[in-house]
Structure formats: structure tokens, C-alpha cells
C-alpha positions in Angstrom: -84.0 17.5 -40.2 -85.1 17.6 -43.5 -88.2 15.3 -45.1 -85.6 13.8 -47.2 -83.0 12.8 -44.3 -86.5 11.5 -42.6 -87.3 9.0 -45.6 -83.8 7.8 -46.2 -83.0 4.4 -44.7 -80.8 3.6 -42.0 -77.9 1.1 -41.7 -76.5 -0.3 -38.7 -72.7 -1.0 -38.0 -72.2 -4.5 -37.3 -68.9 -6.2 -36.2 -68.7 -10.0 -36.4 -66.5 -12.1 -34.8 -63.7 -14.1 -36.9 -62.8 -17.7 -37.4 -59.4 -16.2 -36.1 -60.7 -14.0 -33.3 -62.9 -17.5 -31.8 -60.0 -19.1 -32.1 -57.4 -16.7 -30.4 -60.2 -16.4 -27.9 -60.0 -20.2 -26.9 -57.0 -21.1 -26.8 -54.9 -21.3 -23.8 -52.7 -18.3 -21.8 -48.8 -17.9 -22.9 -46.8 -20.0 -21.0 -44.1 -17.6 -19.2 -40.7 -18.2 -18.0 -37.9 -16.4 -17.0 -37.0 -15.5 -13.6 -39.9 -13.9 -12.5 -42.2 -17.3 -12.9 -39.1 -18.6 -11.1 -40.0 -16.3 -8.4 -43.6 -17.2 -8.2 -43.4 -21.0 -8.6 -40.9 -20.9 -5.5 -43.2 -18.7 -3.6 -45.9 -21.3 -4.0 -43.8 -24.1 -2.9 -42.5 -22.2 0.3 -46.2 -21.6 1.6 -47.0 -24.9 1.0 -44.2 -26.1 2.8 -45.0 -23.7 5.1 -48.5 -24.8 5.7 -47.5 -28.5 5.7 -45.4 -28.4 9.0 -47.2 -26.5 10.8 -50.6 -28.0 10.9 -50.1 -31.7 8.6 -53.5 -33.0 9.8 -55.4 -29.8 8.5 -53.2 -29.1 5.5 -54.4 -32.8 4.4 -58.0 -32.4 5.1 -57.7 -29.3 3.1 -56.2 -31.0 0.0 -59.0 -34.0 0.4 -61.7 -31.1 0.6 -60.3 -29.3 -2.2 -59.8 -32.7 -4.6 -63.7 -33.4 -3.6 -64.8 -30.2 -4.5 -63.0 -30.6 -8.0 -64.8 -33.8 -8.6 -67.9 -32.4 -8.0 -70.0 -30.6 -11.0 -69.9 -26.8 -11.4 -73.5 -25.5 -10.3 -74.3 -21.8 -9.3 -71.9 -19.5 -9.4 -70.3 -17.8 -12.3 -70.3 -20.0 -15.4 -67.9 -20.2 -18.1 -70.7 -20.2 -20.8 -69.4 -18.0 -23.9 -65.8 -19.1 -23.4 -65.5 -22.0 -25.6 -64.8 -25.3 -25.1 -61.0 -26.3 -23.9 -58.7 -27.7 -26.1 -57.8 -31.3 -25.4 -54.8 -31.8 -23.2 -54.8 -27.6 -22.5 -56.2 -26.1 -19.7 -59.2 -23.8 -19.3 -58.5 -20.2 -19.4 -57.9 -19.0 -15.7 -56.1 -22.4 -14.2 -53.2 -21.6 -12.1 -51.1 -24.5 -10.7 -50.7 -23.9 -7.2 -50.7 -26.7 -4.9 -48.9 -29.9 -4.7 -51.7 -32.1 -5.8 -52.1 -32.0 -9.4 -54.0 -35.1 -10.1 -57.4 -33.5 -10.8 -58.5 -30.2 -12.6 -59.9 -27.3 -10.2 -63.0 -26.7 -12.1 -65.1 -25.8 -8.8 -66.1 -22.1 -9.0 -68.9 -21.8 -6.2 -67.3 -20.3 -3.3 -68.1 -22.8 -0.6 -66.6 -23.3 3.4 -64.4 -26.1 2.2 -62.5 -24.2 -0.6 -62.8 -20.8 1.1 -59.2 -20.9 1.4 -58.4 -21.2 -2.6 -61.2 -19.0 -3.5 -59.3 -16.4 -5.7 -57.3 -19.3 -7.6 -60.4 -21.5 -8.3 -62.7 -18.3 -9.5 -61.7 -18.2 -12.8 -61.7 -22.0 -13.6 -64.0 -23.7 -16.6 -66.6 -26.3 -17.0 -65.5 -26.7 -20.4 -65.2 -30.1 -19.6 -68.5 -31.0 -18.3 -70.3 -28.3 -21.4 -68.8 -30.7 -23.9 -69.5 -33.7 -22.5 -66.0 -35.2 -22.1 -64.4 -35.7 -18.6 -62.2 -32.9 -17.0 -58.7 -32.7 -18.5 -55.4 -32.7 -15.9 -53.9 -29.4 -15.6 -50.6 -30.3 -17.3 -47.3 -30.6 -15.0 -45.2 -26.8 -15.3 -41.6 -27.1 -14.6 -40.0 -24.9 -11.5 -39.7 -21.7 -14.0 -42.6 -21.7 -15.8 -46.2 -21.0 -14.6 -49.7 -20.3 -16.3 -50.9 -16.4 -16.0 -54.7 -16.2 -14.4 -57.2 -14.3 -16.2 -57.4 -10.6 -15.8 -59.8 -8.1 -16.7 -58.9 -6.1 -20.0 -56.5 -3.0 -19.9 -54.8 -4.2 -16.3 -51.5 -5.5 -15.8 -51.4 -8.9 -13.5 -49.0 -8.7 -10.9 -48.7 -12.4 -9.2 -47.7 -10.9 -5.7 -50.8 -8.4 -5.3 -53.5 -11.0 -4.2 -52.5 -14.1 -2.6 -55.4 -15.2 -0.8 -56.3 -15.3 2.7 -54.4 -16.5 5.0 -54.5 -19.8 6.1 -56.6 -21.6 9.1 -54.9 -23.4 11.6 -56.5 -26.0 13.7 -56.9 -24.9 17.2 -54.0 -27.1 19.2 -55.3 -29.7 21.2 -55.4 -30.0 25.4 -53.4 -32.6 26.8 -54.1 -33.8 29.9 -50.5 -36.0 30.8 -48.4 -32.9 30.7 -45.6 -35.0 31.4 -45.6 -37.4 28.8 -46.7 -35.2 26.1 -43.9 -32.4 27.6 -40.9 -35.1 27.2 -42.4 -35.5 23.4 -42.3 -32.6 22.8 -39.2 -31.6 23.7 -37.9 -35.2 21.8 -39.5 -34.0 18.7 -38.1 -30.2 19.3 -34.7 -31.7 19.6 -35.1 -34.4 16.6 -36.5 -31.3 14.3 -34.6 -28.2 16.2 -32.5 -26.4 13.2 -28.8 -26.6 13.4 -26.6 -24.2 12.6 -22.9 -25.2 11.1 -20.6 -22.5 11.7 -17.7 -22.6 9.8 -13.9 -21.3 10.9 -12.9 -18.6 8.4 -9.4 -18.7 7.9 -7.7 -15.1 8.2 -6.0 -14.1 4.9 -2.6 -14.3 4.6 -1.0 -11.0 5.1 1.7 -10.3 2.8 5.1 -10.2 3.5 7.0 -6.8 2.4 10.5 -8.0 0.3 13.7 -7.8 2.3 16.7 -6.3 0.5 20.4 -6.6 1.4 21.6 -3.5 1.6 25.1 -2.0 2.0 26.4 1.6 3.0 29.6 2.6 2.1 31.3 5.4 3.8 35.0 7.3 4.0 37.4 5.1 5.5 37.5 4.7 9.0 34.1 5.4 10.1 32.4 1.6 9.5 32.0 1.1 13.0 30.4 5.1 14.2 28.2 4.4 10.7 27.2 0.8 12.0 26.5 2.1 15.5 24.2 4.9 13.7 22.3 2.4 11.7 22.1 0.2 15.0 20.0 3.5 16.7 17.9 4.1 13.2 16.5 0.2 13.8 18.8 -1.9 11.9 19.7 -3.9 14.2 21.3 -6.6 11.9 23.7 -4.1 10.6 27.6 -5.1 10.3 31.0 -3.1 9.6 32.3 -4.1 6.7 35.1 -2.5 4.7 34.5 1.0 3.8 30.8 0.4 4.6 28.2 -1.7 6.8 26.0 -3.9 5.5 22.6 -4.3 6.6 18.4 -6.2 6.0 15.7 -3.7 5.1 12.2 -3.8 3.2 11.9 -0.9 0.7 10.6 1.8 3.3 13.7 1.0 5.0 16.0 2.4 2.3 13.9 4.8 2.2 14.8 6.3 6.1 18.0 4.9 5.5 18.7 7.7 2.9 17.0 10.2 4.6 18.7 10.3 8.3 21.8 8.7 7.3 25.0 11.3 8.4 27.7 9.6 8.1 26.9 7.1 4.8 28.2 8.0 1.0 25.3 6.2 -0.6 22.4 3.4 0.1 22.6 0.7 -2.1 20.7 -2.1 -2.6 21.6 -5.7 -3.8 20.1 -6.7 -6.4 22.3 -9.4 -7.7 25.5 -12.4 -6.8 27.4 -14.6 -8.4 30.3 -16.1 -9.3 32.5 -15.2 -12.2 35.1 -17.1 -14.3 35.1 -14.8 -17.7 34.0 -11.0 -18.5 31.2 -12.6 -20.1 29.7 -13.9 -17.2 29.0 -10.5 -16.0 27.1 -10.2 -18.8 24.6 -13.1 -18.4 24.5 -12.0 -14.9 23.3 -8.7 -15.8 21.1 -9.9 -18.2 19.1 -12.1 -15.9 18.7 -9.3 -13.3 15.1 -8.1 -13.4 16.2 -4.2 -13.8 12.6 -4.0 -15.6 11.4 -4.1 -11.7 13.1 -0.3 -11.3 13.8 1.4 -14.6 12.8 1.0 -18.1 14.1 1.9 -21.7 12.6 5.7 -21.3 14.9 6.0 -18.5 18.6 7.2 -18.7 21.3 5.1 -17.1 25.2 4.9 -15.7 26.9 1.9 -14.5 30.4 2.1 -12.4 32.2 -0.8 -11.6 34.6 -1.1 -9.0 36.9 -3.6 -7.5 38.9 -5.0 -4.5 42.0 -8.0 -5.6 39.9 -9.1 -8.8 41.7 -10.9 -10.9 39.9 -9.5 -14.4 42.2 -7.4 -16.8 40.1 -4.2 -17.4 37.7 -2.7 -15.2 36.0 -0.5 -18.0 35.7 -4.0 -20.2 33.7 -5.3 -17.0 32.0 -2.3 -16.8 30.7 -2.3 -20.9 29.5 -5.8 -20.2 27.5 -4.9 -17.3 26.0 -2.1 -19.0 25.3 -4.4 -22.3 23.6 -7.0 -20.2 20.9 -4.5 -19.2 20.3 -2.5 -22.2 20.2 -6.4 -23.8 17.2 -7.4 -21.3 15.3 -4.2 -21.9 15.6 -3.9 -25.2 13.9 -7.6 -25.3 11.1 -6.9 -22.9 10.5 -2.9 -24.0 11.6 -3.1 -27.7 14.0 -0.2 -26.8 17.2 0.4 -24.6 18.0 3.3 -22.4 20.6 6.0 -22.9 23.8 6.6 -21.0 23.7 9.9 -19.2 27.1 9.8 -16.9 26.4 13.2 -15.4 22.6 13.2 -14.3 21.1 9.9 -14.7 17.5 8.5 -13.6 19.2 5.3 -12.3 22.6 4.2 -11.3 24.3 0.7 -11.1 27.2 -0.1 -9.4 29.4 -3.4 -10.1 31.8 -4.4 -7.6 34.3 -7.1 -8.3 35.5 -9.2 -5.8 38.1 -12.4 -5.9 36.2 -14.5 -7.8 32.5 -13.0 -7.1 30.3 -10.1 -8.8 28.3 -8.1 -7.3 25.2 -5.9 -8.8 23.8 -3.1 -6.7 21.0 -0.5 -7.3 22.0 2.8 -6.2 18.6 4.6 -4.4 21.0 8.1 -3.0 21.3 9.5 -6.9 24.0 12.0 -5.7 26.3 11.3 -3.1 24.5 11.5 0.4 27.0 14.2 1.9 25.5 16.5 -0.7 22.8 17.6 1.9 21.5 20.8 -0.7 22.8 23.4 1.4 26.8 24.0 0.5 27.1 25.7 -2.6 29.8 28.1 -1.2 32.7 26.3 -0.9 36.5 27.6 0.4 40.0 26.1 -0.1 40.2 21.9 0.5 36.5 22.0 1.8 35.5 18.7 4.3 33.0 16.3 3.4 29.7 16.6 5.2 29.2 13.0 6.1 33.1 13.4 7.4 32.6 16.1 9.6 29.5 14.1 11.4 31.6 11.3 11.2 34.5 13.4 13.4 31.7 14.4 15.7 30.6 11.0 16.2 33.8 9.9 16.8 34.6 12.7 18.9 31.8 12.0 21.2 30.4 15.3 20.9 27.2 16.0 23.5 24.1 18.2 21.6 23.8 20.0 24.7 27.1 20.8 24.8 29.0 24.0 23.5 31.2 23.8 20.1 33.7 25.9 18.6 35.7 25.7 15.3 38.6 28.1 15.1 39.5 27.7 11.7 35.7 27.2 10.6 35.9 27.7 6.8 32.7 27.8 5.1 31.4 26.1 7.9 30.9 22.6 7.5 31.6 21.2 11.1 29.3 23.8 13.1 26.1 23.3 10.6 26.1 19.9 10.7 26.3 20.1 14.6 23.4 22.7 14.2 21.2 19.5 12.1 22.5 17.4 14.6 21.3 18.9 17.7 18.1 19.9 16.4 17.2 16.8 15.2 17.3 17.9 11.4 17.4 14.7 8.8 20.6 15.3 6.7 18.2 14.2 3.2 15.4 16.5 4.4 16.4 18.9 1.5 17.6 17.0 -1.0 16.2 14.7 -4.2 16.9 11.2 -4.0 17.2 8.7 -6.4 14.4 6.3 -5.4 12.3 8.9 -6.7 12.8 8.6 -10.0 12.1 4.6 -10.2 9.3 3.1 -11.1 6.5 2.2 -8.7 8.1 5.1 -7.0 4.6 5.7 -3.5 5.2 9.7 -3.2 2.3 9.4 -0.7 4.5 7.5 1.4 7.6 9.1 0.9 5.8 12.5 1.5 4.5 11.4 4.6 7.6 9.7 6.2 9.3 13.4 5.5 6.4 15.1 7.4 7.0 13.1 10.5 10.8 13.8 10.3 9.8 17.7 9.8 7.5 17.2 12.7 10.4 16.2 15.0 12.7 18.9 14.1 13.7 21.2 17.6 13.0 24.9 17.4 16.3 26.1 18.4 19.6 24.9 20.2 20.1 24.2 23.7 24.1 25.5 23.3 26.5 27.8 21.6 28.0 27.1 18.3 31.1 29.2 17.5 33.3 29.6 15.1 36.6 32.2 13.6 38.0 32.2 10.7 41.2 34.8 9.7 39.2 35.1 6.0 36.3 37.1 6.1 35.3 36.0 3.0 35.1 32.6 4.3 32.8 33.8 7.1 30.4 35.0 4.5 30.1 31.8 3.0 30.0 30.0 5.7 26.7 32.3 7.0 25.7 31.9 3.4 25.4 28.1 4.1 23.8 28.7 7.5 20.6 30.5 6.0 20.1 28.4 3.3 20.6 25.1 5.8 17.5 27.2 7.4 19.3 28.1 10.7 18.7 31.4 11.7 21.4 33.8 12.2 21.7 33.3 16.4 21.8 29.3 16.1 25.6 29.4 14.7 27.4 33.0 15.4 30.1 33.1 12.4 33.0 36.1 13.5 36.1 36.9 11.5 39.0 36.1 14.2 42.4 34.7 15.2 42.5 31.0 16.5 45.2 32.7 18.9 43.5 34.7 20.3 40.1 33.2 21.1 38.3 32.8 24.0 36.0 30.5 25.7 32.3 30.8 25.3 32.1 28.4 28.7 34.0 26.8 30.9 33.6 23.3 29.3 32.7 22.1 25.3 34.4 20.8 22.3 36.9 22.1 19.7 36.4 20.0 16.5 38.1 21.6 13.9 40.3 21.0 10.5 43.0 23.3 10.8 44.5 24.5 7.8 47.0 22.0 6.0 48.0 20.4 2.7 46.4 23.4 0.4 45.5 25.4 2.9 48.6 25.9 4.1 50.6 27.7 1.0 54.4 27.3 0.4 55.2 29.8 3.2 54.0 28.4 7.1 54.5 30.6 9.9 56.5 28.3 12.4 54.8 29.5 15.3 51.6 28.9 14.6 51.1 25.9 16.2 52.9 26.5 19.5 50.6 29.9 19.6 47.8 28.2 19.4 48.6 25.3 21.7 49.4 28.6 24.4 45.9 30.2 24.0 44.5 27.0 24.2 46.4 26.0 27.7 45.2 29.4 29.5 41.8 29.6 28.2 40.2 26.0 27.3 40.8 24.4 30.6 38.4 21.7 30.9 37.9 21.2 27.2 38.6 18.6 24.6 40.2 19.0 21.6 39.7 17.0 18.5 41.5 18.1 15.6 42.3 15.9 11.8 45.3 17.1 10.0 47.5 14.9 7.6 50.4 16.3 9.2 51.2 13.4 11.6 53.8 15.6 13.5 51.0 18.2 14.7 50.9 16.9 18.0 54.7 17.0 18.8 54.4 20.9 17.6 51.8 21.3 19.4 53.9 19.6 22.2 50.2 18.1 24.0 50.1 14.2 23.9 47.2 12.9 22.1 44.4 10.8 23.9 43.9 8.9 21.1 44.2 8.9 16.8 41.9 7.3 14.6 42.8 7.1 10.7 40.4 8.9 8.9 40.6 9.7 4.6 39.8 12.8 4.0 39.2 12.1 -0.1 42.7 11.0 -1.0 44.4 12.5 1.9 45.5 9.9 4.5 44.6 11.6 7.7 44.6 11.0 11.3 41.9 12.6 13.8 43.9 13.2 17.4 42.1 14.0 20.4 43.3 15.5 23.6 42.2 16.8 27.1 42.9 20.0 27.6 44.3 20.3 31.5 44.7 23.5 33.3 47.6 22.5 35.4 48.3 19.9 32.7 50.4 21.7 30.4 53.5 24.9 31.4 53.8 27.4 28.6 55.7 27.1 25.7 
């Protein structure tokens, strides 16, 4: 250091305090609210409460000690010297409201036996009071959220719940000497102070009741009661023959399995709509008020048919434009937009039938035509209806165990559908539905109920199925059919033959077969072919029965074999007759 630096005189840094810095130094802690002094204030109150039934006598000696140690002045101890005197009506720096009894301030800071208990909330209280010469204030009365933060030391954050002071003392309990009286007291006072508990009944929620549609099934002419004894088996046991049909009570998932293992119905629809009809125009307002919004919407195509039985209305294709008007007219209101007509492939069909004096509106959940099972897309002359060739089985009486043959087979429509039948194969397993293309359409559930249908299908038949044909070409179609129905080439054995000349595969079955006739026939008919074929059957189907529908009502009498019994059948516009027999061996003498 140089002589200079040596001689030079020194100053010395010295900070003051402010006016404002003594004043921010004496006033009082922020008041804080919010839901943490919540928290704390109930705290408090719970230990107190806590404190007060289990020992009264020594919680109130405690409080008297307390309130006599707060009247007395602060000596020893840590003093409050340096903090400034406390504002009138404030309290000191430090004060935290904690018990019940408020009246006086806690200004006691020694650490005596009495307040032992309420050391840690007394320590940082002032003497403000008794420095300035002026009476302790009252610690002023904080509402349930709001309490006064303690003192802390600089730089540390105060967490009410770290440091709550030692537990409290309990006065020893006292020996009684009449155990008797003092045991029926006690249990008086357990009983007059024991908690109860209210239990309460909760009331189970309602469970919601799945919608019941009216639903009817039409189907050809003269099978309403084998369709009504099929829906019967599927569950519906409501179900009724009506004409052409049965009618029948399901919830949604019901048309659902309604669709899918129906054989013998042409479609499944629902009812959505009834009333009675003066005027054309009614069956506008009727459509109009039908929630269709529920089903389909204006991005949807549409197609409405309308048919009738003795209605008294002029035009059927007038009622049928005011059916379709009264829809498009509540969906363009609702949506903004109507839907288009599509008459060939539409995403929702509506059928109007007319009555007498009543109208009818029906949803249509099939889409196409339910004996359109996906698999026949080789076709020969005058083909037979799937859901009419179960139906002639049904009414036949044919047994799944039992062996079938079909000697004029055609594309085969009679044996596959015995093949479905006997292995237990849902008729809609293959085929779209129109149900799926409504709105609020459950895939999940419609995918599942086809998995449990799969699941019950049988791996292969417990009979044979035969059938002959003269037309080879109809053979291959009809094996065609076979593989994509997925049967497998030994479940149905297809063979280019005379009906003539067949023989038995056993010694008993069924022959259910549509011979050819109408079309089939051509101009020129061999006139033997029908007592031929009643000879081969005589010598070789003994034991057999025969059921065979023709439109030719003289069959049997060429034939010469007396039928059993006939049942009117339609066979599209053909009016038909199914004729069964028994097939004797010493029944019949040759022709």
C-alpha cells in the first residue's frame, strides 16, 4: 500500500432506516383467506372440540390458566423490544387466534408449566402494550376463512401444518369405588352420547325398457301358418297368421334375428304408423307426422310402394306420391334438405298398405327380398323361390336326419336349402340387410349376434341329399350354387340322370321336387312321362313319401296314386297345389 492510500481518509457505508421501512416494519401481518385459512381455522376448531369432550374439567382449567397467564406482565423471556409499538385495535406481530376464548390478548411469552401446552403459539406474542403504557388490545375476531400468519424467520416459507404443538395432557381418570352405580352411568351416558348412524334405502335405478315394435312378415300364399309355427320356435311367441303373412311383438334386436333365421318370410317389416283415412290427403299428414328422422335422413335415398286389399281410393300411385311427399315434407323441415328416389337400390324402403278405411305405414329392415339368400346367381327355366322351397319342406314334414332326393333338381334350390336346413345355417348369414344402412345402426351387436349363429352351424350332414336332372347344364349350376352356399362337394351329390330311371339311396326318405310344368314343359309333352315315373317310383321308393307342386291339378290322376293331402301354394303368379303321397310297395299294381 502506498503512503498516499495510507493518508487518504476512510468512509464508512451506512444504511439508515426509513420513515417507510419503520412503518412497514410495525404494522400488522396480511390477513389471508382463501381455502387454505379455511383449512387451518377448521383444524383448530376440530382439536378444540376434540379436546373439550374428552377431558371438560382439564380443557377448562387449561383455558383459566392460559387467560391468567395473559393477564399477567411479560418478565424474562424473549422481549419484543425493537419491534415497535402496536397499532391500536391491531394485533402484535406473531398473534395467532387459536382457541375459543378470545377475550384477552396472549402477550405471555415465558414458557411456564401452565402454558406449556400453547408454548409455540404464545412465543412470538408482544408487550407492546405494557412498553407503551396503554392496556393490552383484544386480538380482533377472524371469520371461519381467514386467519393471521405467525412470524417466521426471513427467507422460510410458513407452513401452518408443520408444527402444531404438543400434544395435549389428559387428566389421569379417576377410581371409582361403587362400580355399580358408576357402571349403569356410564353406560346411560354411552347410550345418551353413542353416535347414530342413519342409513338410508337407495332406490335401484330404473332400468330401461327396450321399445316394442309391431311387426309383420309377409310370405307366399299359403304358408302363414308353417311361417307362424317358425316364428313360434325363433321365440315369438305372440306371433299370429294373418293373410299372406304373421304378425308378431319384438324390440329392435328382435328384427334383427327375425331377418337373419327367417326361411320361409318375404320381408321383416316394422310398423311404424296407423290410422284412419277419409281422403288421399290424409295419407299425407299421416306420413308427415311419422318420425322417419328416427331411421333415415335427407342424405339417404328412398322408395315407397304402396299396396292394397278392398280400399276404396281411386289410384294407388296418387296414394303412393302422397306418402312419399309427406316424408320428403318432414325432412326437408327438420334437415333443410329432402332425400332422393332411388327405385332400384335404395338405403331405406317404405311400404303403404291400404286397407278398407285404414292406412298402414311400415319400415322395411330386409332391403331385398329375404329369399335372396346371396348364393343363386345361376338360375334355370321357371326357377322356385328359396323361402318356397323351405316352405314345401316345412310343409312336407321333412326330418334333417332323413335322406332327400329331387329328381328334376334344376339349379338346385330344394336340396341347398335342405343342406342350410340340416346344418343349422341362418338363411341371412350371407347377405346385407337393410337395417344396416339406418341410422343408429350397433354393428357391434349385429356382428356379434352373426358370430353366435356361425358358431352353431354343423360341420357336415347326418344324411344323403340327391338329386338328377336330364340337363347337364342345369347340374352345373346347380353345383355352382352349392360351392358358393359354402357346401362342399360330398354334402349335396348333383348327377345328370333320368327321373325314370332312378334309384333309391335308402330304403326310406323324401322326394320333394318341382317337376317340370308351365315353361318347363315346352309345346311338345311326352304323354308317358308321368305314368313312367309313377312305375319307377312303385318298384323302387317303397316306404317313401312323395311331395310334389305342380300347377297341373290333373298330375295326380296321370300319375294314377291318390294324394294324401294338397295344400294351395303360389308359386309367383302361378296358382299351384303341393300333393303329397305315400308311396306303398304292395299299394300300387303297375301301370
Amino acid at each position: 500500500m502506498s503512503s498516499d492510500e495510507q493518508d487518504r481518509s476512510r468512509k464508512t457505508l451506512t444504511i439508515k432506516k426509513t420513515a417507510r421501512d419503520a412503518h412497514a416494519e410495525g404494522a400488522p401481518k396480511r390477513t389471508r383467506t382463501g381455502a387454505r385459512a379455511r383449512l387451518v381455522a377448521q383444524i383448530e376448531r376440530t382439536r378444540e372440540s376434540v379436546e373439550r369432550q374428552k377431558d371438560p374439567a382439564g380443557y377448562q382449567r387449561r383455558q383459566e390458566e392460559e387467560a391468567r397467564g395473559a393477564r399477567k406482565p411479560s418478565a424474562g423471556g424473549r422481549s419484543s423490544a425493537g419491534r415497535g409499538p402496536a397499532r391500536e385495535g391491531q394485533p402484535g406481530r406473531g398473534q395467532y387466534d387459536r382457541g375459543p376464548d378470545r377475550e384477552g390478548g396472549r402477550g405471555a411469552s415465558g414458557r411456564g408449566p401452565s402454558a406449556r401446552g400453547r408454548a409455540d403459539d404464545t412465543r412470538g406474542d408482544t408487550a407492546s402494550g405494557s412498553r407503551s403504557g396503554r392496556a393490552p388490545q383484544r386480538a380482533p375476531r377472524l371469520r371461519d376463512d381467514q386467519y393471521i400468519a405467525p412470524a417466521t424467520p426471513a427467507g422460510r416459507f410458513y407452513d401452518p401444518f408443520e408444527d402444531d404443538g404438543p400434544a395435549p395432557e389428559f387428566a389421569p381418570e379417576p377410581e371409582h369405588g361403587d362400580a355399580p352405580e358408576f357402571a349403569q352411568e356410564s353406560e346411560h351416558s354411552r347410550e345418551r352420547h353413542a353416535p347414530t348412524v342413519e342409513t338410508r334405502s337407495r332406490r335401484p335405478r330404473d332400468v330401461r325398457r327396450p321399445e316394442i315394435f309391431t311387426v309383420f312378415a309377409p310370405c307366399p300364399q299359403g304358408l302363414e301358418e308353417a311361417l307362424t309355427a317358425e316364428m313360434q320356435a325363433l321365440g315369438y311367441e305372440d306371433a299370429q297368421a294373418g293373410r299372406a303373412g304373421c304378425s308378431f311383438t319384438t324390440d329392435w334386436p328382435g328384427v334383427q334375428r327375425a331377418n337373419l333365421y327367417s326361411r320361409l318370410a318375404t320381408r321383416i317389416l316394422v310398423q311404424v304408423a296407423h290410422a284412419e283415412i277419409s281422403h288421399e290427403d290424409d295419407i299425407l299428414d299421416l306420413a308427415r307426422s311419422t318420425p322417419w328422422e328416427r331411421w333415415f335422413g335427407a342424405e339417404q335415398t328412398l322408395r315407397v310402394d304402396t299396396s292394397a286389399i278392398k280400399s276404396p281410393v281411386q289410384s294407388l300411385q296418387y296414394c303412393n306420391l302422397r306418402a312419399k311427399d309427406g316424408i320428403c315434407d318432414r325432412l326437408r323441415e327438420l334437415e333443410g334438405e329432402r332425400p332422393s328416389i332411388d327405385t332400384v337400390r335404395p338405403d331405406a324402403r317404405v311400404h303403404l298398405f291400404l286397407t278398407g278405411h285404414t292406412a298402414t305405414l311400415y319400415l322395411d329392415t330386409s332391403g331385398e327380398s329375404l329369399f335372396k339368400r346371396g348364393w343363386r346367381l345361376d338360375k334355370g327355366e321357371a326357377p322356385l323361390r328359396e323361402n318356397l322351397a323351405a316352405g314345401m319342406l316345412a310343409l312336407a314334414g321333412w326330418d334333417p336326419a332323413a335322406p332327400l332326393l329331387d329328381p328334376f333338381c334344376g339349379s338346385g334350390t330344394i336340396l341347398i336349402e335342405a343342406a342350410w336346413i340340416a346344418l343349422g345355417v341362418p338363411p341371412g348369414i350371407s347377405r346385407p340387410f337393410g337395417f344396416e344402412r339406418l341410422r343408429d345402426h350397433d354393428a357391434y351387436r349385429w356382428r356379434d349376434l352373426k358370430e353366435d349363429a356361425r358358431a352353431r352351424i354343423l360341420p357336415q350332414l347326418d344324411a344323403p341329399l340327391v338329386g338328377y336332372d336330364l340337363n347337364p347344364l342345369a347340374i352345373e349350376f346347380a353345383r355352382n350354387n352349392a360351392e358358393r352356399a359354402w357346401l362342399t362337394a360330398d354334402s349335396i351329390r348333383f348327377e345328370v340322370g333320368d327321373a325314370r330311371n332312378v334309384t333309391a339311396p335308402a330304403d326310406h326318405g323324401w322326394i320333394v321336387t318341382n317337376p317340370p310344368y308351365g315353361e318347363r314343359m315346352g309345346t311338345e309333352q311326352e304323354a308317358d312321362l308321368w305314368r313312367d315315373w309313377a312305375t319307377c317310383l312303385k318298384r323302387n321308393f317303397a316306404g317313401w313319401q312323395l311331395h310334389v307342386i305342380t300347377s297341373d291339378l290333373t298330375l295326380p290322376n296321370q300319375m294314377r296314386l291318390k294324394p294324401k293331402r294338397r295344400v294351395p301354394l303360389h308359386n309367383g303368379s302361378l296358382d299351384c297345389r303341393l300333393f303329397g303321397f305315400e308311396l306303398v310297395a304292395a299299394g300300387y299294381r303297375d301301370a
